[in-house]
C-alpha positions in Angstrom: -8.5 25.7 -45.3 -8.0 29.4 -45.0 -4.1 30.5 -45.2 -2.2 33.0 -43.5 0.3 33.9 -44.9 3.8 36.3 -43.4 5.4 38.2 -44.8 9.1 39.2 -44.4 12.2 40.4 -45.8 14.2 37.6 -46.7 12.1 34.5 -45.0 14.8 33.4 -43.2 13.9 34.2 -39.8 10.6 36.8 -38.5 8.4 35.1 -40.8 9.4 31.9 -40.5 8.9 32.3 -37.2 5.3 33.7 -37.2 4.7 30.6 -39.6 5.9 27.5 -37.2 4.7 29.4 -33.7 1.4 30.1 -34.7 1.3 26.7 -36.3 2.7 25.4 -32.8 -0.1 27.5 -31.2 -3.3 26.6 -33.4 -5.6 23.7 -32.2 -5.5 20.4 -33.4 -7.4 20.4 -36.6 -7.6 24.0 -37.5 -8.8 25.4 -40.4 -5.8 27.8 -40.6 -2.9 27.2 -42.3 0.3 29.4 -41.6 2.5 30.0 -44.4 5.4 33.0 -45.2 7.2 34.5 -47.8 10.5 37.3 -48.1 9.7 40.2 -50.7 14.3 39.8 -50.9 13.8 36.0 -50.6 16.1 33.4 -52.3 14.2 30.1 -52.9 16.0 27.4 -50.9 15.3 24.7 -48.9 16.1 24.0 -45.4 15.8 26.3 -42.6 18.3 28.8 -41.4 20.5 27.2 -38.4 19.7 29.5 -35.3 16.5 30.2 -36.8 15.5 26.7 -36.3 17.0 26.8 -33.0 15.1 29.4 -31.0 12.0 28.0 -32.7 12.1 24.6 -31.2 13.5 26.2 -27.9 10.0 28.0 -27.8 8.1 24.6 -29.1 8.1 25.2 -32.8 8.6 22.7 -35.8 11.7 23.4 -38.1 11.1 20.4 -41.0 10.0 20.5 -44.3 10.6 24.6 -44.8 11.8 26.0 -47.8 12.1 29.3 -48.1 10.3 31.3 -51.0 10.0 34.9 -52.6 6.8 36.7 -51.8 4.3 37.0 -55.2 1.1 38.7 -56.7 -0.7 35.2 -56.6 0.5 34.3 -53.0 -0.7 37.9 -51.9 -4.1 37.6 -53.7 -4.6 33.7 -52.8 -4.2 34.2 -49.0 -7.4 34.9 -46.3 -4.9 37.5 -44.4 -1.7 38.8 -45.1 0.4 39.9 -41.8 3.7 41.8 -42.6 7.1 41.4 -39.9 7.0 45.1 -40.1 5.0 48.2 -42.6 7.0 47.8 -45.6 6.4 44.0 -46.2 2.6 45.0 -45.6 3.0 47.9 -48.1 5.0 45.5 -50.5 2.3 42.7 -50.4 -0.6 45.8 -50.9 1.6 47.2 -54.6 1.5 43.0 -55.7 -2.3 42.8 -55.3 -4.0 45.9 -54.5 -7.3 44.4 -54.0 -6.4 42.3 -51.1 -5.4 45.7 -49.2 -8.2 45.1 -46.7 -6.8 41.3 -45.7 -3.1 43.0 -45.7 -2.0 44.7 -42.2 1.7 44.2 -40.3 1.1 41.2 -37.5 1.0 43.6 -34.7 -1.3 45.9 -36.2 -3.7 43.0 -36.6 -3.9 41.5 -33.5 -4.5 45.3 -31.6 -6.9 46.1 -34.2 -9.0 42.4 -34.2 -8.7 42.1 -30.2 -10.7 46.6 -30.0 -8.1 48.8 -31.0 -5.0 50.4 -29.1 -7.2 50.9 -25.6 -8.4 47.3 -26.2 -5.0 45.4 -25.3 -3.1 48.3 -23.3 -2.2 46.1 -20.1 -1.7 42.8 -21.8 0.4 40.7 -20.1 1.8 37.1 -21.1 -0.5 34.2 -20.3 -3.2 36.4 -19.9 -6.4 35.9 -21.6 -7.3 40.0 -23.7 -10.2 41.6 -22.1 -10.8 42.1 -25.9 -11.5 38.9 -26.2 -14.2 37.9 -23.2 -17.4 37.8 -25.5 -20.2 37.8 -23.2 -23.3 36.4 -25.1 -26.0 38.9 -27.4 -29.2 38.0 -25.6 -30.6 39.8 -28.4 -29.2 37.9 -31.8 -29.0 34.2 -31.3 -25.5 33.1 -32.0 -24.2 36.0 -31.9 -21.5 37.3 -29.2 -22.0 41.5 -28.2 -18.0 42.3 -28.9 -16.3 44.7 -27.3 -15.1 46.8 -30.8 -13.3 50.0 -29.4 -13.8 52.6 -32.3 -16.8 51.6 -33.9 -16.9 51.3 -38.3 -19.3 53.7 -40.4 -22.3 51.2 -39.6 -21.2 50.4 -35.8 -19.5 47.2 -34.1 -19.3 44.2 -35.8 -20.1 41.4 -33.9 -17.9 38.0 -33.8 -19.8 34.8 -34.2 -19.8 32.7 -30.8 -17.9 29.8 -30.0 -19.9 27.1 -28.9 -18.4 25.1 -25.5 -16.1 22.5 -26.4 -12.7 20.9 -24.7 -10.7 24.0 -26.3 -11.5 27.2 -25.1 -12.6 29.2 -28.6 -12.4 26.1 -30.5 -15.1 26.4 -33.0 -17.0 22.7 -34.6 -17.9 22.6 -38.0 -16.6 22.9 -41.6 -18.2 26.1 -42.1 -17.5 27.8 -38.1 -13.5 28.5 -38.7 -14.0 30.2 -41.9 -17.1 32.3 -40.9 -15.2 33.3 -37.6 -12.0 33.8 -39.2 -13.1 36.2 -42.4 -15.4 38.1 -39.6 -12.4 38.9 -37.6 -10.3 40.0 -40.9 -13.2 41.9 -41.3 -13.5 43.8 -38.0 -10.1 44.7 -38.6 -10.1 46.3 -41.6 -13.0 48.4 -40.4 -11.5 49.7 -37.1 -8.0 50.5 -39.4 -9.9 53.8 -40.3 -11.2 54.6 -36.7 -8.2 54.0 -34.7 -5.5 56.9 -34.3 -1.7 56.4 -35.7 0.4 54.8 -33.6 4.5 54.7 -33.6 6.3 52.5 -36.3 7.8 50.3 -33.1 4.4 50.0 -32.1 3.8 47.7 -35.7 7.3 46.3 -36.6 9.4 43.4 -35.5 12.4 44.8 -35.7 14.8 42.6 -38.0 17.4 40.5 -35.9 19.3 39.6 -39.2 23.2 39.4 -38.3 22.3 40.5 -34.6 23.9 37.6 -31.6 21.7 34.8 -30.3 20.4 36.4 -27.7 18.2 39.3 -30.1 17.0 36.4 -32.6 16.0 34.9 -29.3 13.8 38.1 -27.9 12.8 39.0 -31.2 11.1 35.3 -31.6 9.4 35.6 -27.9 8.5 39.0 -29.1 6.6 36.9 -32.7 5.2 34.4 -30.3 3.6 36.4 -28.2 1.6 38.1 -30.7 1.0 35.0 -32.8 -0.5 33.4 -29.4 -2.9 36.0 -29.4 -3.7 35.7 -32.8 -4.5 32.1 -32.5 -7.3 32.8 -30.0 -8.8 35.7 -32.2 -8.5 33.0 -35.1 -10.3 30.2 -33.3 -8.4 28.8 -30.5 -5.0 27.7 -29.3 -2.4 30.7 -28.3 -0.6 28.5 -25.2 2.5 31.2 -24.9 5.8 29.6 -24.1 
């Protein structure tokens, strides 16, 4: 089981909604398992009212959360670490420096996994990422030849390919998730370095705390989106309501 874990201010509402969609979004059986944190948070059970109401409008699960404070061992103990917005990735990076390549805001992640900023320009909902039509390596058996934008010091890194199965990018076998999975992380981390800056808007969901229905509402369309995206560079799923 490889965990995901988001990262927010108070984990009462963008995380927790990262956490349930993408765990809404994920295959049957994955090997991920979606978790958040608040770096403000106040341990408590129970999920916040309209939170839980815009996340089961949209197909989520509200049971069984409690909410928690964001630490050095849940940083450090988690396969990738996706901040609501930069300073809850910067605040994850200063509790465990070392996991600072497995630490990006959930945005950033998904343009840099799926090729960079030209990779996902045109993306529209329900529509599968160009990014992410992997074309077999005739070449390297196994192997898919991935489209990578800006390539890393020592080129593009390929993605492992998903043998054919019921669920499009599903991938069989206790080892597949977690080879795919830290491959993609790793793609990531390496494109960070070649890709240009890119407005704070362009990374942050912007915080609908004390704001009416209606921007809680966007602001979790907004999360699912990108967290349906991330499910099909993660393995499979990403069914956008």
């Amino acid at each position: 089981m490889t965990r995901v874990l988001f990262v927010c201010t108070g984990n009462v509402h963008r995380s927790v909604l990262a956490e349930r969609l993408l765990a809404a979004r994920l295959p049957s059986g994955s090997a991920v398992r979606p978790e958040s944190a608040g770096t403000e948070a106040r341990p408590r059970p129970g999920m916040e009212r309209s939170t839980r109401a815009v996340l089961e409008k949209l197909g989520g699960d509200g049971s069984g959360f409690a909410a928690r404070r964001l630490t050095a061992p849940l940083v450090a103990g988690a396969g990738l670490v996706l901040g609501l917005a930069r300073e809850h990735r910067e605040a994850a990076v200063r509790l465990a420096p070392s996991a600072m390549r497995r630490c990006f805001t959930l945005k950033e992640f998904v343009r840099l996994a799926a090729g960079g900023v030209d990779g996902v320009r045109g993306w529209t909902d329900g529509e599968t990422p160009r990014a992410q039509r992997r074309p077999v390596d005739e070449g390297v058996p196994g192997v898919t030849r991935e489209r990578c934008g800006p390539a890393g010091p020592h080129g593009a890194v390929p993605y492992p390919a998903a043998p054919r199965s019921s669920a499009p990018g599903t991938l069989h076998g206790a080892a597949a998730p977690v080879l795919a999975f830290d491959v993609v992380v790793a793609a990531a981390a390496t494109r960070r370095g070649s890709t240009g800056p890119v407005p704070a808007a362009d990374d942050d969901v912007l915080d609908p705390w004390a704001q009416p229905y209606e921007v809680l509402y966007e602001c979790a369309r907004e999360i699912d989106r990108a967290v349906s995206r991330l499910a099909l560079l993660l393995g499979g799923g990403g069914a956008s309501v």
